[in-house]
C-alpha positions in Angstrom: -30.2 -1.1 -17.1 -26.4 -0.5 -16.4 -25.6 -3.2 -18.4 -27.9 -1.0 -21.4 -26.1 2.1 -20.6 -22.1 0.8 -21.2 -23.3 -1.2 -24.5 -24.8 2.1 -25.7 -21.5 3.7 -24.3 -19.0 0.7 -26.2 -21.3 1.3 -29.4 -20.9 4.9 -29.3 -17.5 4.6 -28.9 -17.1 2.4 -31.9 -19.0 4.8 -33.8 -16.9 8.1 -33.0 -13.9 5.8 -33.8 -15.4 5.0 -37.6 -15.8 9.0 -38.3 -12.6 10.1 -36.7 -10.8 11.8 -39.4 -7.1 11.2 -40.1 -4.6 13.2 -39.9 -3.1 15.3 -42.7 -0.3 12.5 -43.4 -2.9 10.0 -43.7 -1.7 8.1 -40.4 -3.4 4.9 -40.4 -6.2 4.2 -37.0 -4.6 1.3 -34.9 -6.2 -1.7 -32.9 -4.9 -3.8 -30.2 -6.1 -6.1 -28.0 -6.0 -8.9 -25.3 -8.3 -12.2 -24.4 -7.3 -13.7 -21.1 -8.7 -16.4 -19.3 -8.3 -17.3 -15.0 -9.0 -20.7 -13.5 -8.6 -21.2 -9.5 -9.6 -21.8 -6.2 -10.4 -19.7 -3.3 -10.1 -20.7 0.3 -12.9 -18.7 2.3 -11.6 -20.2 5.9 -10.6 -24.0 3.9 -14.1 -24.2 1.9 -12.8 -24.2 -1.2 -14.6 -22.7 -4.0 -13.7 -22.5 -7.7 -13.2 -19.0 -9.9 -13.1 -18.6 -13.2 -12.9 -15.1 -15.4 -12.5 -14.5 -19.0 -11.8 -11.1 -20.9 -11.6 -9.9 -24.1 -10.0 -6.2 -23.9 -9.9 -4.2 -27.3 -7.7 -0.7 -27.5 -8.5 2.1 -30.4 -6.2 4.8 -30.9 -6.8 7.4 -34.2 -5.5 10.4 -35.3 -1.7 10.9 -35.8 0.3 13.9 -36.4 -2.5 16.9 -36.5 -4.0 18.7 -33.5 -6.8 15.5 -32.5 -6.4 12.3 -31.6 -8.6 9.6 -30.1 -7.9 6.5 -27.8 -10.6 4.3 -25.9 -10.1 1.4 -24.3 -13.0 -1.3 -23.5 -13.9 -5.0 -23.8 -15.9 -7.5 -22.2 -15.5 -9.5 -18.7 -17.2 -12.6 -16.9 -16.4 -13.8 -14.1 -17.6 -17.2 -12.5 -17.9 -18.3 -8.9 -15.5 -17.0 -6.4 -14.5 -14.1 -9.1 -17.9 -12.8 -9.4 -18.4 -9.8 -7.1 -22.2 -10.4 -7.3 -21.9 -14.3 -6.5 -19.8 -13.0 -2.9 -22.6 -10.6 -2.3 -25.7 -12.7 -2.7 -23.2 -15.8 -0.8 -23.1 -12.6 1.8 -26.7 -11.8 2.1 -25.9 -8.3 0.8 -28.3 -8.8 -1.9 -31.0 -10.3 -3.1 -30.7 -13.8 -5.2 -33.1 -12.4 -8.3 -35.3 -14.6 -10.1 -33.9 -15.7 -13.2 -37.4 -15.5 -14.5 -37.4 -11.5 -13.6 -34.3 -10.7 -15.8 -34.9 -9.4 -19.3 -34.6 -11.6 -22.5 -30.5 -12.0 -23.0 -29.4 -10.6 -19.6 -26.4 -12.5 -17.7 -25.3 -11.4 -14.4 -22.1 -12.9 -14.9 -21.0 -10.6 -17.6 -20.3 -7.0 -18.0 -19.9 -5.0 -20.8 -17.3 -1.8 -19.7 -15.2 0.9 -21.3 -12.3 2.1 -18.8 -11.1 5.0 -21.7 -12.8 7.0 -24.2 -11.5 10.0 -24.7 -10.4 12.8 -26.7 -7.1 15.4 -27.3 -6.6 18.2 -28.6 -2.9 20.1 -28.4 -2.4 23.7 -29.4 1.0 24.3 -28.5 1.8 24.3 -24.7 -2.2 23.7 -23.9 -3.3 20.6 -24.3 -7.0 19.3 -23.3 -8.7 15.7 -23.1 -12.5 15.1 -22.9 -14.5 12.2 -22.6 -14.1 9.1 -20.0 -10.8 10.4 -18.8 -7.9 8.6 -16.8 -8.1 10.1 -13.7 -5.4 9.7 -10.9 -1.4 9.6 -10.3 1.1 10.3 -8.1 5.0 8.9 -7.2 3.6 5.7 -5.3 3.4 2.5 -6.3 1.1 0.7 -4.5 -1.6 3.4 -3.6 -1.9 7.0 -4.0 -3.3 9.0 -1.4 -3.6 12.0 -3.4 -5.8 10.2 -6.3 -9.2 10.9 -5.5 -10.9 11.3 -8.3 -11.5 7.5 -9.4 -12.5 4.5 -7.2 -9.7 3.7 -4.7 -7.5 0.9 -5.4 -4.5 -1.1 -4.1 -2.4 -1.5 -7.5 0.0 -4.3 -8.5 0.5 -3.4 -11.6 0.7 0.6 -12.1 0.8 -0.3 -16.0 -2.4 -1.7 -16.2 -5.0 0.9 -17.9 -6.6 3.1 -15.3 -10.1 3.5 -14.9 -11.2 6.5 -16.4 -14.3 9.2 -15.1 -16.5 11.5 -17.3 -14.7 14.7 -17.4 -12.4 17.5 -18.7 -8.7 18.3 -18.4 -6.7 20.8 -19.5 -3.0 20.5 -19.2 -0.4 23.4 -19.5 3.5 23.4 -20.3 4.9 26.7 -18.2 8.6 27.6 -18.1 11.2 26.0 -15.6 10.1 22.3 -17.2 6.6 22.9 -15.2 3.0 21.9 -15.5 -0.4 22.7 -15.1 -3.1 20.4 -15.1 -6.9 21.4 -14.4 -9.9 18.8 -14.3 -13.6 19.0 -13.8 -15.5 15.5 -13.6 -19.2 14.2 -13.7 -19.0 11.8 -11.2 -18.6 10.9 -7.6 -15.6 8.7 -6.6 -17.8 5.9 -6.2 -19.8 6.5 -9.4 -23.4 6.8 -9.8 -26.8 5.3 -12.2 -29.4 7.6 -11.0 -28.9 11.3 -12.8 -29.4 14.1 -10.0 -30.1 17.9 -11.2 -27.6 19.0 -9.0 -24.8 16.4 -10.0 -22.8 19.2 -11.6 -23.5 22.0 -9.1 -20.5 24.4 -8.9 -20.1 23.6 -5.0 -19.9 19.9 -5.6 -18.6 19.1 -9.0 -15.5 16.9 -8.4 -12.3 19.0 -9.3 -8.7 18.6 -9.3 -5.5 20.6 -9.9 -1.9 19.5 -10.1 1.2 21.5 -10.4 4.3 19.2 -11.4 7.7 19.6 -12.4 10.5 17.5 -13.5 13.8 17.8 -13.0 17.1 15.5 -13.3 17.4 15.4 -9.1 14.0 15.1 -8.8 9.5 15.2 -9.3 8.1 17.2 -7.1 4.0 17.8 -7.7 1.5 19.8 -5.2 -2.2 19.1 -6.1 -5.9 20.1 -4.7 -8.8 18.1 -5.3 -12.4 18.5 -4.5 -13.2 14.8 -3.8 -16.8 13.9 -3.7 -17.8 10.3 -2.5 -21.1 9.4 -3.4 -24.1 11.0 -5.1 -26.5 12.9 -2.4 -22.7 13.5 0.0 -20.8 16.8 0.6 -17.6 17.4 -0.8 -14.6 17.9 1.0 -10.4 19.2 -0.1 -7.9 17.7 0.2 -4.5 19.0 -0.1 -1.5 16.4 -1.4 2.1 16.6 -2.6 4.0 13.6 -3.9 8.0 13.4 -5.1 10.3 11.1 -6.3 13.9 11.2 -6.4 17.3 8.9 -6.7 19.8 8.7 -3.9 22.9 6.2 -3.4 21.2 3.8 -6.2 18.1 3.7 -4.5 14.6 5.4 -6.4 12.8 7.0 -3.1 9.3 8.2 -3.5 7.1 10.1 -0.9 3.4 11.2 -1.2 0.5 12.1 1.3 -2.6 14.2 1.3 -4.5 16.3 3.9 -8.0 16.4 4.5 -10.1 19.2 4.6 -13.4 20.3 6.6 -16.4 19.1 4.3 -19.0 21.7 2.7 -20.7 22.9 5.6 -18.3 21.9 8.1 -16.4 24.2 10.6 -12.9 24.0 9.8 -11.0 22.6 12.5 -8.8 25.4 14.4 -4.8 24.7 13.8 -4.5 23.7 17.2 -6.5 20.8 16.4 -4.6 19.9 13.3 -1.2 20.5 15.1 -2.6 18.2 18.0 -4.0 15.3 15.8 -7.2 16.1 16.3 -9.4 15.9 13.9 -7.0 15.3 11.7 -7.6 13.3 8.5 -4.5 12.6 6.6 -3.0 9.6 4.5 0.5 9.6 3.4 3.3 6.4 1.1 6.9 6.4 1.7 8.8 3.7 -0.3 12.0 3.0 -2.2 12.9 0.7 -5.0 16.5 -0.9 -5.3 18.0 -2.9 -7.5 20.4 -5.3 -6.1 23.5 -6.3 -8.0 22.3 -9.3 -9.4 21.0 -8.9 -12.6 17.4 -8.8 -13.0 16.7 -8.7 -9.0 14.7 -5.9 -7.4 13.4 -5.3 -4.2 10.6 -2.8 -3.4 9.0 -1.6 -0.1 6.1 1.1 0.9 4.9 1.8 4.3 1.6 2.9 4.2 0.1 5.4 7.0 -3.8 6.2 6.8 -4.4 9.0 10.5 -8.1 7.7 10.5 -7.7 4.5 10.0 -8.5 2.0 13.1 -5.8 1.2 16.1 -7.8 -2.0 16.6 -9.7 -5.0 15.1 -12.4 -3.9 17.3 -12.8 -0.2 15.8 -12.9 -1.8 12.4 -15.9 -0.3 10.6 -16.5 -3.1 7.1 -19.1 -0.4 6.1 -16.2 2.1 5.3 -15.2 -1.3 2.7 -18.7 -1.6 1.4 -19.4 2.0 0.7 -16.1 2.9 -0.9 -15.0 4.9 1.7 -12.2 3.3 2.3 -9.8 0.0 1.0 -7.8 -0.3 4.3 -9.6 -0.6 7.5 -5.9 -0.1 9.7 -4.1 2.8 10.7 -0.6 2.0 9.5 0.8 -1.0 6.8 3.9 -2.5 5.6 4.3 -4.0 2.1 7.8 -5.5 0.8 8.4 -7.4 -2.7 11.2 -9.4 -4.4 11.2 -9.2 -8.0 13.1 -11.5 -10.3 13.4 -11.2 -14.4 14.8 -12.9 -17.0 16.4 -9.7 -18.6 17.5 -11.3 -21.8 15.2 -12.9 -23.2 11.9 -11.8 -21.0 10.9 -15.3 -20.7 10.0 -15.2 -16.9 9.6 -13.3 -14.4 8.9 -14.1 -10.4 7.3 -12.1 -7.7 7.0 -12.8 -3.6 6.0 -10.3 -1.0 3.3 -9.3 0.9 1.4 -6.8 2.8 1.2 -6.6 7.0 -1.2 -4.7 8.8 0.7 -3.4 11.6 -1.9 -2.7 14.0 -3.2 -6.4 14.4 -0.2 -8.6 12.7 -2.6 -10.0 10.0 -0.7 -11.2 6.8 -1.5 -11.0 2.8 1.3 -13.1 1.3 1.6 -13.4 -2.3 3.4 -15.2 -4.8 3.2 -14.9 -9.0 5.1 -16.0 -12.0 5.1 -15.8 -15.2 6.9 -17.7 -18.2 6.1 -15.8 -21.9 7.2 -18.8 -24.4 6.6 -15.8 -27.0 6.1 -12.2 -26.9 2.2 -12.1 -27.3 1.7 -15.3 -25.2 1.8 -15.2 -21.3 1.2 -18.5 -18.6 1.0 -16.9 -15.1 0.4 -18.3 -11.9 -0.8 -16.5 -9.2 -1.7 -17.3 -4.6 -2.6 -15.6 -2.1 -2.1 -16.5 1.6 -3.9 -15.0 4.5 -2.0 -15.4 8.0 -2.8 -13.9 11.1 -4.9 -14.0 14.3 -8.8 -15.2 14.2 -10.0 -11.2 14.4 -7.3 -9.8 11.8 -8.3 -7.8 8.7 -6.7 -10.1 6.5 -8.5 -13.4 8.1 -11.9 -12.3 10.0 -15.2 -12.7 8.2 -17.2 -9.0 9.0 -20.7 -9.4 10.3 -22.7 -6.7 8.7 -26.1 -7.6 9.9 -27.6 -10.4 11.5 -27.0 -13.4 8.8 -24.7 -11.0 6.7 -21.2 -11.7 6.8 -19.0 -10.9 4.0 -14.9 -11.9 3.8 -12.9 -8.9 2.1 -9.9 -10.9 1.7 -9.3 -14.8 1.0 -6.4 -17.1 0.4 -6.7 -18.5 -3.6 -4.5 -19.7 -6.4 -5.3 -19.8 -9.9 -2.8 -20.3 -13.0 -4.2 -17.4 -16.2 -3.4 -17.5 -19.8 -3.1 -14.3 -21.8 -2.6 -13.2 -25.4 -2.1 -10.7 -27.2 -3.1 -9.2 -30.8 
């Protein structure tokens, strides 16, 4: 059925594209696009098990000069082995092997039709709107962003990659003193939903958020609200963030945390309780970027702090990973990367760091490089090393149920091949 749903969605798509008028100048529509393909291994406690994933990724963007435009973003993924999500589950006992025989003519679980972006624009002057399946998200940090939580949570590598976007509306506002508004109203929980619900876009649960940002030479500076909402059939709850980036002594420092709220129907803790820690949900990034004097060379490093996160590995709750609740089962993390570039040519380009949970020493090491022999073409290889005690987050198996154990995080490698066009 889902798989129904985001063909009708990709077709719809393809069809608002062909009727999209130009603009005035007669601006041409553009495509682009990307196929990739990812061979590898992943070592689930030293069973080795193979992974393979292809992608075809196609962009659309129309209009031009005149008040509309329209972008979407979409393709088509399968993933093989260790890099299907449904293989780990079933492997898991988190759901049920189904009978090829029970499947509908054509269907193949191990591909998925999706389209991250469809949206469109309209600017009149210092207001500007989007509407469709919207990016949602943002923030100074890097490598998460406690105040995005509109879209499903995520630990990002690559912050260029295209985000994920979520049914909704946004308006945006240019104000004086280089300031900006930005308004959005969404259709879906964080975690998304399949089964419509009458009250999905109640007025006291409809996902909102609202950012104020301004730019500046010394520094960004952004305060935001959001009324996140989990899952279909859960209350929503505020939360309250600020995020700001800034340049000091050669260094590019950023900052950003959010503060929970009481949920709908909760009693709002008293002050006291916030001022004491208790009861208090909060989730805050510090990190810095420098580059060092050698050409090409940059180190970056982000301490993570999440207040209701656990202190131990025996107060970790995998259910919070499972449900979308949460991405991080610890209370505090340190991540740290060295970056290398050829900044000539742009023929390679290396990567080593890692992430360490702070509460229990557990290690996530990685490693990647790339070599481009041409600007469209791209060889990368990637690893993954998990290091730590038996009962770490980054080595333990999680026991679910009785006969259901699932492994968040694994040690792999695989080399990837990607083009563009």
């Amino acid at each position: 059925m889902k798989r129904n749903i985001a063909i009708a969605m990709a077709v719809a798509a393809m069809f608002a594209c062909s009727v999209l008028p130009l603009s005035a100048q007669g601006n041409e529509p553009s495509w682009a696009g990307s196929a990739s393909a990812r061979f590898g291994l992943s070592l689930p406690g030293g069973d080795p098990r193979g992974l393979g994933e292809f992608e075809t990724r196609l962009v659309f963007e129309g209009g031009g000069e005149g008040l509309a435009r329209f972008r979407a973003e979409g393709g088509y993924r399968t993933s093989y082995g260790a890099a299907s999500d449904l293989a780990l589950a079933f492997d898991a006992g988190l759901a049920p092997v189904p009978d090829p025989r029970s499947l509908a003519p054509g269907s193949d679980l191990h591909g998925v039709m999706f389209l991250d972006q469809a949206y469109g624009t309209v600017g009149l002057g210092p207001l500007g709107t989007r509407f469709g399946i919207i990016p949602a998200g943002g923030g100074a940090a890097w490598l998460y962003n406690p105040t995005s939580r509109i879209a499903p949570l995520k630990i990002e590598r690559d912050p260029s990659s295209a985000g994920l976007g979520v049914p909704g509306l946004n308006f945006s506002l240019s104000l004086p003193w280089s300031l900006d508004l930005e308004a959005g109203a969404y259709a879906l929980p964080r975690t998304g939903s399949a089964v419509p619900e009458l009250g999905e876009l109640s007025a006291d649960g409809m996902p909102l958020s609202f950012r104020l940002s301004r730019r500046a030479a010394a520094a960004d500076l952004a305060v935001s609200a959001v009324r996140e909402r989990v899952s279909a059939g859960e209350s929503s709850r505020w939360w309250l963030g600020a995020d700001a980036g800034f340049d000091a002594y050669g260094v590019s420092w950023y900052v950003e945390g959010a503060l929970r709220g009481a949920e709908e129907g909760e009693a709002a803790p008293a002050w006291s309780r916030y001022l004491s820690g208790e009861g208090l949900a909060a989730e805050s990034v510090l990190g810095f970027m420098y580059p060092l004097p050698l050409e090409g060379l940059e180190l970056r490093s982000e301490y993570l702090w999440f207040s209701s996160g656990a202190a131990s590995p025996k107060a970790y709750d995998p259910a919070l990973l499972l449900s979308g609740e949460a991405i991080l089962l610890a209370r505090s993390y340190l991540f740290a990367s060295l970056q290398a570039e050829d900044t000539q040519g742009a023929l390679w380009k290396l990567m080593g760091g890692g992430m360490v949970n702070l509460n229990d020493r557990s290690f996530l090491l990685l490693g990647e490089g790339t070599w481009s022999p041409a600007g469209d073409v791209e060889l990368r290889l990637e690893t993954s090393w998990c290091l730590g005690p038996s009962g770490g987050e980054f080595t333990a198996p999680y026991e679910v149920a009785p006969g259901q154990r699932f492994r968040p995080w694994s040690s792999s490698a695989a080399l990837a091949c990607k083009v563009w066009f």
